[in-house]
C-alpha positions in Angstrom: -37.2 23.8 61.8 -34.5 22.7 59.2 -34.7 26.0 57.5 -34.2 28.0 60.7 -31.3 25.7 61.6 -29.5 26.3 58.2 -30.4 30.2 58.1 -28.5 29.9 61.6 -25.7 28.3 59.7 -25.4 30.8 57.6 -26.1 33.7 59.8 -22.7 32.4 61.6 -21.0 32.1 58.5 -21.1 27.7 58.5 -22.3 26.2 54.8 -21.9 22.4 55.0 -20.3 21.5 51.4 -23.7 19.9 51.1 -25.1 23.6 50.3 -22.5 24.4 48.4 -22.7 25.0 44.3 -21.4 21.8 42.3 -17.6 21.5 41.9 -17.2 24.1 44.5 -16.4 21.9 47.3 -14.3 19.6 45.5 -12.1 22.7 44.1 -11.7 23.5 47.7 -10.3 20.1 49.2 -8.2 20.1 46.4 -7.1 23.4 46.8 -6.4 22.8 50.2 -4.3 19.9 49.8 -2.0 21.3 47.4 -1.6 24.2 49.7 -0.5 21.8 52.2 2.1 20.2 50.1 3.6 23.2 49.2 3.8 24.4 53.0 5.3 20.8 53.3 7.3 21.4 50.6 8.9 24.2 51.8 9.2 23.1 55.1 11.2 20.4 54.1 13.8 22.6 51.8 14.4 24.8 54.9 14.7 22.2 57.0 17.0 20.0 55.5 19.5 22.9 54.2 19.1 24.3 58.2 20.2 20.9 59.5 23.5 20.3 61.3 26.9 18.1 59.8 26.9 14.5 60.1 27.3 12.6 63.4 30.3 10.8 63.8 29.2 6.7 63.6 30.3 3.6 62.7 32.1 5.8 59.5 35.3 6.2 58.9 35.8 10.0 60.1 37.5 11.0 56.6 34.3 9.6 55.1 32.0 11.6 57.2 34.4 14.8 56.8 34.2 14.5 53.0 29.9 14.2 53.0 29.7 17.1 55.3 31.9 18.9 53.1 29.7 17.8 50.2 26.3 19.1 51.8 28.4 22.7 52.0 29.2 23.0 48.7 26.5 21.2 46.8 22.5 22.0 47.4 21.5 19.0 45.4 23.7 16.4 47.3 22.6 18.1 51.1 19.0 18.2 49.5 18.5 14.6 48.0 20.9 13.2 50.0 19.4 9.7 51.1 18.5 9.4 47.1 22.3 9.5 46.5 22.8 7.2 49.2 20.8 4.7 47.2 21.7 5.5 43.7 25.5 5.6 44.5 25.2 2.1 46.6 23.4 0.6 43.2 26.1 2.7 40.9 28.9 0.4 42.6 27.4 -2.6 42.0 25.9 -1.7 37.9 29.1 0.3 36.5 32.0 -1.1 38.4 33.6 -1.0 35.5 33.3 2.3 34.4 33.9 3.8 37.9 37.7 4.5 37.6 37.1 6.4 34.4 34.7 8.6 35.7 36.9 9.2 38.5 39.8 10.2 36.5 37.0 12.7 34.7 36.1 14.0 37.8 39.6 14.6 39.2 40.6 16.2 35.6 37.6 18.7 35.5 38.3 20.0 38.4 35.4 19.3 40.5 36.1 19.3 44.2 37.6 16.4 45.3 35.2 14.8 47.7 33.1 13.5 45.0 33.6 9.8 45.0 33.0 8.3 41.4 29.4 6.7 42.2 28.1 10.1 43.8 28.9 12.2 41.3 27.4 9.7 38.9 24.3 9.1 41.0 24.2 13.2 41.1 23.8 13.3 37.2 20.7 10.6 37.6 19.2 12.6 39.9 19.7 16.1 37.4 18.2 13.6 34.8 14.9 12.7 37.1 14.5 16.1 37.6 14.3 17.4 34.2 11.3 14.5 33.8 8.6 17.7 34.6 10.1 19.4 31.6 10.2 15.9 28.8 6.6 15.4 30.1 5.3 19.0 29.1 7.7 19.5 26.1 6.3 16.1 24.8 2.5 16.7 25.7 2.9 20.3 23.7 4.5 18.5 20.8 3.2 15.4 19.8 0.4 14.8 22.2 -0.6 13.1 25.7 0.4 9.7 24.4 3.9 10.8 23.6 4.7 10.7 27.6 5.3 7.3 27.2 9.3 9.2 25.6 9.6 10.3 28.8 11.7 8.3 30.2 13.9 7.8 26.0 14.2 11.4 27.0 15.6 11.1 31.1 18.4 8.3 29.8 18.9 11.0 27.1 19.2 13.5 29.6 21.8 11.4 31.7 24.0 11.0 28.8 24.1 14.2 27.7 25.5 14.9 31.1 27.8 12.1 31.3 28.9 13.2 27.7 29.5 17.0 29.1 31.5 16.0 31.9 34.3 13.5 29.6 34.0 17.5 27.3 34.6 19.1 30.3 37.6 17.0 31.3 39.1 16.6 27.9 38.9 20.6 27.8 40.4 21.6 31.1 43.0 19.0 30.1 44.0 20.7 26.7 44.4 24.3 28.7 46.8 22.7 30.9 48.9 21.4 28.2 48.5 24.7 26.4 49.6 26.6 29.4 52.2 24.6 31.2 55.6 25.2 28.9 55.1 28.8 29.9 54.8 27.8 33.3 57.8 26.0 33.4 60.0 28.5 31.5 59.1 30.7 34.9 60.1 28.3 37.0 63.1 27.8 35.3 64.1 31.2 35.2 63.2 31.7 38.8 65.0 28.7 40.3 68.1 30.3 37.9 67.8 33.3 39.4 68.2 31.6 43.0 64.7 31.0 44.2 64.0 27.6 45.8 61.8 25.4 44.3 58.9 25.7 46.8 59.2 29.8 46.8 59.2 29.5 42.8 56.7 27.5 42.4 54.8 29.7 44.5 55.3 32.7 42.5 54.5 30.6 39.4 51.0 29.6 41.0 50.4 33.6 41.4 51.3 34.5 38.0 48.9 31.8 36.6 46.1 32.0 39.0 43.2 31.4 37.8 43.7 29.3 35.1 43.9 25.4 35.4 47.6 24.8 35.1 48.0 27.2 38.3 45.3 25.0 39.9 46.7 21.8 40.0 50.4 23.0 40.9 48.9 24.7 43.7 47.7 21.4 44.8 51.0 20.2 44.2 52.6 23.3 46.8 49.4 22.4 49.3 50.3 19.1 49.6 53.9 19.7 50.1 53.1 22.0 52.5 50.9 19.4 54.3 54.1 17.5 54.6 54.5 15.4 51.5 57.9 15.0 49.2 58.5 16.4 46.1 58.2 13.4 44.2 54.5 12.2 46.3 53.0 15.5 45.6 54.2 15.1 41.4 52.7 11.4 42.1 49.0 12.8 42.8 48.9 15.0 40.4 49.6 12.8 37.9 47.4 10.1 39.1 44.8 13.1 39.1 45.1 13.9 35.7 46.8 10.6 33.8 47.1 12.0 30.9 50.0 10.8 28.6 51.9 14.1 27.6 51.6 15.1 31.2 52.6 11.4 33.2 55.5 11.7 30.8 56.4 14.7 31.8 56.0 14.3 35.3 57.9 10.6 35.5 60.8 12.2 33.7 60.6 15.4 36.8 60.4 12.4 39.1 63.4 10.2 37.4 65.1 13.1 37.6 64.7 13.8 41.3 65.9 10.0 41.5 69.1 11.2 39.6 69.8 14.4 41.0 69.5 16.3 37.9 69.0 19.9 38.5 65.1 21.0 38.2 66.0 24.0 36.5 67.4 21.6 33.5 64.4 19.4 33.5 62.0 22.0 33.5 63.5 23.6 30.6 64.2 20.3 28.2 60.1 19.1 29.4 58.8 22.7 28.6 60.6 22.6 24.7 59.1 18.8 24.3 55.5 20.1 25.0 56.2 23.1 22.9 57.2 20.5 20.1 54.0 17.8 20.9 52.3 20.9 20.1 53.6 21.8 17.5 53.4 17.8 15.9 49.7 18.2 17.3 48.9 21.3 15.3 50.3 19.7 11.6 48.3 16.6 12.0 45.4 18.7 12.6 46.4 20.5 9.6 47.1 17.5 7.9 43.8 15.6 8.5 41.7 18.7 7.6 42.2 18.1 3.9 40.5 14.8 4.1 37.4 16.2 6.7 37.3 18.7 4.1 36.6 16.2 1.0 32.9 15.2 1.6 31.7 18.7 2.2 33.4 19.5 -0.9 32.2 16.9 -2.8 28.8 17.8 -2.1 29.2 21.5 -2.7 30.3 20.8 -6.5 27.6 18.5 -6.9 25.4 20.5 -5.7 26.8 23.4 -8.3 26.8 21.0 -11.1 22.8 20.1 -10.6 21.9 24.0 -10.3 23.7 25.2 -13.6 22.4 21.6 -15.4 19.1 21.2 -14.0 17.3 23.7 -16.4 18.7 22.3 -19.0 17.5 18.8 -18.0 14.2 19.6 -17.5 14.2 21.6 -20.7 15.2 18.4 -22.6 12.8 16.4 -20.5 9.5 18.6 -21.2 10.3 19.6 -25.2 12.7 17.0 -26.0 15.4 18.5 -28.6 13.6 21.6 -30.4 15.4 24.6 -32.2 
């Protein structure tokens, strides 16, 4: 009877994973579950980057604004958002300290500005986690299956590398708007001379430049204007954005000068010949320190020099001793 029953079974195409060959059944379960996750997986991905803004709450309606703006223009934030939640909450309370720096980094690179200090660093953290995939495998290949205990040496590695890159970043986009702005400057001098207001100059400044930095954040400075701010609150921002020295100089003495009533034209032009001059002083300390960065390698070259024309001779003298 029991072999009728299973030749049924079979007939209708029904094999217990009793009947089945050894490992087959298990390979199958597992297979099926891992197909499932992935469905999951996916599901999740399409869902969350299909879902709709924020609901006003309890939030301030700037605040709200800014993470719906956020989940636009960043994949990672609108994917992994309740993760940044919780890392950012725990940011604010582990680097306090270190917040308004990275703020001032953030501002100065450029990034949009709806990145709050402890979500952008909570966003590098999460860029870190993700790479762990990659330190496990790397180290398995390498050195073994008991090197993934490095993983996580290699994670805080990974996190600040990226904190490193984004104070390089900053320090870079910085240095091309000192580079650029005394040529900037000499155009809006020449325009406002000419008889162009200062808001129609600028504007024509911001064109010539566009796409560089410098044209960047004086196109802030026209927005905000725009928006409805004074001459002197829109200079403010930008150098709160930035505080650099060379350029909070150069903007307090635009701003004492609007305090004064000294022509911008005139400011523009004296500001633009100092930062041509910083640069200058810049470039011969350069100059002058690469002598002394220069002495170690050189060092090391001529003793290297001195060892290759000696050394046959040395070991001569040290295998035969003094023979003619």
């Amino acid at each position: 009877m029991m072999m009728i029953r299973m030749e049924n079974l079979s007939s209708a195409g029904i094999l217990p994973l009793a009947v089945l060959p050894a490992g087959v059944g298990m390979e199958a379960i597992a297979s099926a579950l891992i197909g499932a996750g992935i469905a999951v997986l996916v599901w999740w991905v399409f869902r969350v980057l299909e879902s709709d803004d924020l609901e006003q709450g309890a939030e301030w309606r700037y605040d709200v604004s800014r993470m719906n703006e956020l989940r636009r223009i960043d994949p990672l934030y609108r994917l992994f958002y309740s993760v940044f939640t919780v890392l950012a909450r725990m940011n604010r309370v582990v680097f306090r300290d270190g917040l308004p720096e990275i703020q001032r980094q953030v501002q100065a690179a450029g990034l949009p500005r709806f990145w709050l200090p402890e979500e952008y660093l909570a966003r590098l953290q999460v860029l870190a986690l993700c790479s762990t995939p990659l330190w496990i495998y790397g180290l398995v290949w390498v050195l073994g299956p008991e090197a993934m205990l490095l993983t996580p040496v290699g994670v805080v590695l990974t996190a600040w590398f990226l904190r490193r890159r984004l104070a390089a970043r900053s320090a870079l986009r910085l240095r091309q708007i000192k580079r650029r702005m005394p040529y900037l400057l000499d155009l809006l001098t020449l325009l406002m001379e000419a008889g162009a207001t200062f808001l129609n100059a600028l504007n024509q400044a911001v064109d010539e430049f566009r796409g560089q930095p410098v044209a960047e954040e004086f196109g802030r400075v026209l927005a905000d204007m725009n928006l409805g701010k004074t001459r002197m609150e829109a200079f403010q921002s930008m150098r709160n954005r930035l505080a650099d020295d060379e350029i909070t100089s150069i903007i307090g003495t635009i701003i004492q000068g609007e305090h004064l009533g000294t022509p911008l034209a005139r400011i523009f032009r004296s500001q633009s010949d100092v930062l041509r001059v910083k640069r200058s002083q810049r470039a011969e300390t350069i100059a002058g320190e690469a002598g002394v960065n220069m002495l170690l390698p050189a060092v090391l070259v001529m003793a290297s020099t001195v060892l290759i024309i000696l050394g046959p001779f040395l070991l001569n003298f040290m295998k035969f001793g003094i023979a003619l």
